[in-house]
N, C-alpha and C positions, 0 to 999 in steps of 0.2 A: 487587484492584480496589477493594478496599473502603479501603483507606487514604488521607487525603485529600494526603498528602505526596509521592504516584509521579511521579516525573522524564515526562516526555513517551514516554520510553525504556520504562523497565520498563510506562508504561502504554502501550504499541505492543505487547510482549511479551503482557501479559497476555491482550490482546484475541485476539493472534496463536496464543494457547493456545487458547481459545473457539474459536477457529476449527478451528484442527487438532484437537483432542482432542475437542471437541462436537459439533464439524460445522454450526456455528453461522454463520447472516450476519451482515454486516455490521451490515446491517437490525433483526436480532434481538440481536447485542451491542449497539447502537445505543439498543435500548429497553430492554432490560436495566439499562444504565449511566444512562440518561436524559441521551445524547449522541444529537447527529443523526447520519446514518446518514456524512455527506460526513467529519464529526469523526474518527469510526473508520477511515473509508478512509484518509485525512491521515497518519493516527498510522500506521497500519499501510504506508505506502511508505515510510515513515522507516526500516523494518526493511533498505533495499535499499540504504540507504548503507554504506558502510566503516567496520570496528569503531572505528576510532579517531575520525569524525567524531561515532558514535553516543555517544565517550566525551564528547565534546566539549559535549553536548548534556546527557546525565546528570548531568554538573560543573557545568551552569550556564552555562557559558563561549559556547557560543553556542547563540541561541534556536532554538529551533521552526521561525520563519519563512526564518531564514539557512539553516537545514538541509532544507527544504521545496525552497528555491531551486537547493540542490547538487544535489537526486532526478536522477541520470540520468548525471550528468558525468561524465568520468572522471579528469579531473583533481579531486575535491571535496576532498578531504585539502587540499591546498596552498591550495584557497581557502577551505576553512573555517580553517584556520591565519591567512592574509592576513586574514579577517573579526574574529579573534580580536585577532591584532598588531595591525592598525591602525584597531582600534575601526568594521570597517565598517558601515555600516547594511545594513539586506534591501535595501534598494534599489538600496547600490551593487553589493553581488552582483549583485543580477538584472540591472543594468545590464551588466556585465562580462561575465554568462553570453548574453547581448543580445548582446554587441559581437564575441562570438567572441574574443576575445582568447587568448593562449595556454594561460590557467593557467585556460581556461573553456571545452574542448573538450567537446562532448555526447559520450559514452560511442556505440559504435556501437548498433544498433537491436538488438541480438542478447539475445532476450528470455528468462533461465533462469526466473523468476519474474514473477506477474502483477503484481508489488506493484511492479518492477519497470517496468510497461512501462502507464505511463497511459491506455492506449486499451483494452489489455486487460484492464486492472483496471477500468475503465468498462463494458465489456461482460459483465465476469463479475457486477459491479452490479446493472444489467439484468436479466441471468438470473434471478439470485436475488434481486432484487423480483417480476421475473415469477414464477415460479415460486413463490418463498416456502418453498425450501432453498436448501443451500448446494450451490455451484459453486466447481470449480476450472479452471482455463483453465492448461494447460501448453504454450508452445510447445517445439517442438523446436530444434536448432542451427538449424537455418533457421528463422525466423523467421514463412516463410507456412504452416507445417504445424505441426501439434499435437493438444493432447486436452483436453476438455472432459469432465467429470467430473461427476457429480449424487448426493449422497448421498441416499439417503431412508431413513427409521427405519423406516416400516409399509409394509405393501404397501397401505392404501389411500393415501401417496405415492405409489407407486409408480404405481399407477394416475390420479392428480393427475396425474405429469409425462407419459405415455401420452396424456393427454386434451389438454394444454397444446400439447403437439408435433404432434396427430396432429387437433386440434380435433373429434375425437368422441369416442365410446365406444371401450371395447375391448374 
């Protein structure tokens, strides 16, 4: 993270490490980097597109913004390609991903990951500003059921998130 040259990609990665191997928030990578906390969220949904769009992004070939726009699609290969050939702007993406058009179909709502599925990722947010650990939100093949997750290092966490949940003592 310390290099000032990281493609958008490898710094999604890197964050995406922080998270999994530290058990670190967004919040807290957030302030670590001295990025805002919505920056790291951003970066880190990019990790939910297709490896080839992700190359697409690492090369330069297309921005941040065009690839922000894909989050979700299921067609985004072919439109991040169409962005590419025919010099599109973010705008006419989002337009096209707008208009429902063929090669801009949403991806169904079927959530393997939080980074994935922007409500969930919002609410795992939440948690962990509330809370001030880290949350992980998994749903399962269906979509309305899953697991929420709360790491803590100390048990006076422990007794934090007890207090938070239960608004007293324990």
């Amino acid at each position: 993270i310390q290099r000032e040259d990281l493609n958008p990609v490898e710094e999604a990665q890197a964050y995406q490490r922080l998270a999994d191997d530290e058990g670190m928030t967004q919040a807290e990578i957030a302030k670590l980097v001295d990025k805002s906390r919505s920056h790291v969220a951003n970066l880190q949904r990019l990790l939910g597109l297709p490896d080839e769009v992700l190359d697409m992004v690492a090369a330069g070939s297309l921005s941040m913004g065009h690839a922000r726009a894909l989050i979700g699609h299921d067609d985004a290969i072919a439109l991040a390609k169409a962005a590419v050939s025919k010099k599109l702007s973010v705008r006419d993406i989002e337009k096209m991903v707008r208009s429902g058009s063929e090669t801009a179909r949403r991806a169904p709502r079927v959530s393997r990951d939080p980074a994935k599925d922007a409500d969930i990722a919002a609410v795992q947010a939440h948690l962990e500003e509330f809370l001030g650990l880290s949350v992980k939100i998994k749903s399962d093949a269906d979509p309305r059921t899953g697991a929420v997750t709360i790491r803590y290092r100390t048990l006076d966490q422990l007794d934090l998130i007890c207090q938070r949940l239960t608004g007293g003592d324990v």
